[in-house]
C-alpha positions in Angstrom: 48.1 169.6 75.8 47.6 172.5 73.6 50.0 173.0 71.1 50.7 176.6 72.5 50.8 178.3 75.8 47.0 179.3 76.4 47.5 181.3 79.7 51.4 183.1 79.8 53.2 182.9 83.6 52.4 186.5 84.7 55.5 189.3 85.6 56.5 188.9 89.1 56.6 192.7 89.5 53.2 192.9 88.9 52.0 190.9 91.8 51.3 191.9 95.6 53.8 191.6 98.1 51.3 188.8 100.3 51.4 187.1 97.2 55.2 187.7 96.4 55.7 186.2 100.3 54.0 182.7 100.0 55.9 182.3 96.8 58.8 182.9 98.1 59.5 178.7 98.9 58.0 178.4 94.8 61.2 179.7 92.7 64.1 178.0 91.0 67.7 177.8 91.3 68.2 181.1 89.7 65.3 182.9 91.8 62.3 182.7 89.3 58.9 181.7 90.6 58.0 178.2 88.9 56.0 178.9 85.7 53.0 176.5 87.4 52.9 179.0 89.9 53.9 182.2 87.8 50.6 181.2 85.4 48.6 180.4 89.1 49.2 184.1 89.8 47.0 185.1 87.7 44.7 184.4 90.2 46.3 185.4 93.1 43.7 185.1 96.3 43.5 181.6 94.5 46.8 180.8 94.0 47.5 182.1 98.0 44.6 179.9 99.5 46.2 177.0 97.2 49.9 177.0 98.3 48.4 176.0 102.0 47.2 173.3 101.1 49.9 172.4 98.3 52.3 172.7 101.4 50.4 170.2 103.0 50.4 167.1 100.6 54.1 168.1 99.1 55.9 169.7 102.6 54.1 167.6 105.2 52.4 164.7 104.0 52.1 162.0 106.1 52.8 159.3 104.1 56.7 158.0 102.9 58.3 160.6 100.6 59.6 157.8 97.6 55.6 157.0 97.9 54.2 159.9 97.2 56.2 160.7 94.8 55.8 157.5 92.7 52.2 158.4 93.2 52.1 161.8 91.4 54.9 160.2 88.9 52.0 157.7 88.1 49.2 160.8 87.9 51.9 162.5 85.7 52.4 159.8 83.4 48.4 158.7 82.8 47.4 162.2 82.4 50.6 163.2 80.0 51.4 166.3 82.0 54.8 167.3 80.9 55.9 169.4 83.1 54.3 167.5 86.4 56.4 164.8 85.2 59.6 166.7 84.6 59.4 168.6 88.2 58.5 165.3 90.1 61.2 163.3 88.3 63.6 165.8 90.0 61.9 165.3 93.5 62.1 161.8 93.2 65.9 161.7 91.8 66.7 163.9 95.1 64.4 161.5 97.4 66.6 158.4 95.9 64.2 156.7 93.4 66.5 155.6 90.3 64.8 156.1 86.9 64.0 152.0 86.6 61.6 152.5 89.6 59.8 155.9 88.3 59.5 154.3 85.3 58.1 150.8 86.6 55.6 153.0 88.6 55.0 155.9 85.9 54.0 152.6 83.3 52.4 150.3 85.5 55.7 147.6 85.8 55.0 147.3 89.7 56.3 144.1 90.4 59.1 144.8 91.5 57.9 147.7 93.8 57.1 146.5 97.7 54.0 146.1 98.8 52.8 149.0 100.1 53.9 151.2 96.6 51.6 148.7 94.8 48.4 149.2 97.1 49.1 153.2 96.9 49.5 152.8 92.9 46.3 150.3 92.8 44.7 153.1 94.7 45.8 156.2 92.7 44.6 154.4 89.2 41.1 153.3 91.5 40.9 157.4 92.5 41.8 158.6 88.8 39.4 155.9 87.3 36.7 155.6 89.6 36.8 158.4 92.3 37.2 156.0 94.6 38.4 152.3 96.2 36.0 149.3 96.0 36.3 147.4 99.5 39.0 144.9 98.8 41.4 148.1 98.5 39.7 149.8 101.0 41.0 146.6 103.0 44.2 147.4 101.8 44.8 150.2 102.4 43.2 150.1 105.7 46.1 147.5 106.8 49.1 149.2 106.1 47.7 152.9 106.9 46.4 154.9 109.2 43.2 157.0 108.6 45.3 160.3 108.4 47.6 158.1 105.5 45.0 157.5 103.8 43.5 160.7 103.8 46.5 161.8 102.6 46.4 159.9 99.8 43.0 161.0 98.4 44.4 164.9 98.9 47.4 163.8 97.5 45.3 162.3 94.0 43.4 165.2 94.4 45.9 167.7 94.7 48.5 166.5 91.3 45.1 165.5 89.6 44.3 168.9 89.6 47.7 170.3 88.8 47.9 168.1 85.7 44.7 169.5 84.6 46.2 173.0 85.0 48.8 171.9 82.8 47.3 170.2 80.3 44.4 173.0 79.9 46.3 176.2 79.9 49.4 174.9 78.4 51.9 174.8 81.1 55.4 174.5 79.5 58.7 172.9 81.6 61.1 175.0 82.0 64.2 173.4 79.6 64.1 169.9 78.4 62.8 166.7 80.2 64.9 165.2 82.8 63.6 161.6 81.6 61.7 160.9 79.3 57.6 160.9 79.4 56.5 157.2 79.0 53.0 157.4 77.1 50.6 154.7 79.6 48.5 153.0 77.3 44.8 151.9 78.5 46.3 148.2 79.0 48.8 149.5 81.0 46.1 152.2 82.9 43.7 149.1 83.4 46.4 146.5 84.7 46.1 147.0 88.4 42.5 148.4 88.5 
């Protein structure tokens, strides 16, 4: 992460009103567009074409809603992306995760997760390591999920994989302080469950 904000969140009065619409789900209690999105709008036929399928994997993922979010939790964590971390804490909290299990999943302390959580963790480190799953977590996978699951899983690695290189890259602050504390994931902790 840059030690300064590389590309500012853009005026909202400056952007069209197609763009204005599908942001309209994107803003905060107090009515501002999220600054992830506000610096996306810099780009806007991007950021539009985006949202769609950001809808998908957040709004209507197929797979369980604590799972997903430990997932991107996990994503957040490895790749030190602040304010992914600090958003997805919140979803998490809301979804009913306490801060022991995003933590045990943000750091690699799985054991005490259930079985399906650790396959979908093995296979988020496999996707961020490897760009893919050998066949013994293909297996996996395969026996818990269906094909659409697991599809949703690679879009969902694909999708926060790519928000936390947003972050990192053009300096993507969070919007007041952390709601927990960022663990730093050492590469023991990263290669555990490979």
């Amino acid at each position: 992460m840059p030690e300064k904000t590389r590309v500012l969140p853009v005026d909202e009065a400056g952007l069209q009103e197609k763009t204005l619409a599908s942001l309209a789900p994107y803003r905060d209690q107090d009515g501002r567009i999220y600054t992830i999105w506000a610096t996306l709008a810099h780009h806007e036929d991007a950021l539009r074409r985006f949202l769609v399928f950001s809808n998908h994997v957040l709004g209507k993922n197929t797979l369980p809603l604590k799972s997903r979010e430990l997932m991107i939790l996990r994503i957040a964590a490895r790749a030190q992306a602040a304010y992914e971390w600090d958003q997805h804490v919140r979803i998490a909290r809301r979804a009913g995760l306490s801060d022991e299990t995003i933590l045990d999943a943000a750091t690699g302390a799985w054991d005490k997760l259930d079985a399906l959580d650790q396959i979908l963790l093995a296979a988020t480190d496999s996707l961020i390591d490897r760009q893919g799953v050998d066949d013994e977590l293909w297996d996996r996978l395969q026996a818990e999920l269906g094909v659409e699951q697991v599809i949703d899983v690679l879009y969902t690695v694909g999708q926060y994989l790519t928000i936390a290189t947003v972050i990192n890259t053009l300096g993507v602050r969070t919007e007041g302080e952390l709601a927990l504390g960022l663990p730093r994931v050492e590469a023991a902790q990263k290669e555990a469950h490979a």
